[in-house]
KETI-113672 format. One line per 8 residues: number of its first residue (from 1); for each residue x, y, z of C-alpha. Coordinates in steps of 0.25 Angstrom, whole numbers, m for minus. Layout:
% residues N
NUM> X/Y/Z | ...
% end
This chain:
% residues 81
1> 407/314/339 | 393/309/337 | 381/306/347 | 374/295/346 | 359/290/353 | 359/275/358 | 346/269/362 | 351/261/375
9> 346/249/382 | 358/242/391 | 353/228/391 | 350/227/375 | 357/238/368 | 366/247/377 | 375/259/372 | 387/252/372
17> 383/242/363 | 378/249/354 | 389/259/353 | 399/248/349 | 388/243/339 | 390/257/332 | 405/255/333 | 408/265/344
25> 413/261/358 | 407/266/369 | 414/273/380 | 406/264/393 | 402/252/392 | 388/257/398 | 380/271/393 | 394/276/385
33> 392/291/381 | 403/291/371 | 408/280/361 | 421/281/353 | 420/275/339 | 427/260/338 | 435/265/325 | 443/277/335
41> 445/266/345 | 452/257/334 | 459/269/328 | 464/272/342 | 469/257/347 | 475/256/334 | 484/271/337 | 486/265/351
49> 492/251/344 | 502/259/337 | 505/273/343 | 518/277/339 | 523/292/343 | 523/296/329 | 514/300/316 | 516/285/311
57> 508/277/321 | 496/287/321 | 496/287/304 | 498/271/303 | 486/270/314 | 478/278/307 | 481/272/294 | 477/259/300
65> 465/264/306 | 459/269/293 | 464/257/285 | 455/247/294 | 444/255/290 | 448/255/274 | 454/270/275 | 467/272/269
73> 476/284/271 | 486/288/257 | 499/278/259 | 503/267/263 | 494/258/269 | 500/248/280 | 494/241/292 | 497/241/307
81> 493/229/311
% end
């Protein structure tokens, strides 16, 4: 978890806009005091897409995850969607 200062002006450059320019999304739509990263919010709908009971959908999710993001984990590499 890091903190970060924002110079804030809500006609010309408020906090929201310019969490989403550092690729975070910000908790309120005004004064937001947390942001969550976009990367964990794609991890998370992606997981959400193809939840399955089991080991299988969480390790396929994550391999698809990482692979949008030139990662590859030891195997076989497949794709989701």
């Amino acid at each position: 978890m890091d903190e970060i200062q924002l110079d804030i002006c809500d006609t010309c450059c408020p906090a929201s806009l310019q969490l989403v320019e550092r690729g975070l999304f910000p908790c309120a739509p005004l004064y937001p005091t947390l942001a969550v990263e976009m990367d964990l919010l794609d991890l998370v709908s992606t997981l959400f897409m193809v939840e399955a009971p089991n080991i299988t959908g969480w390790s396929d999710t994550l391999t698809e995850f990482l692979g949008k993001r030139s990662y590859y984990l030891g195997g076989v590499v497949r794709t989701l969607f």
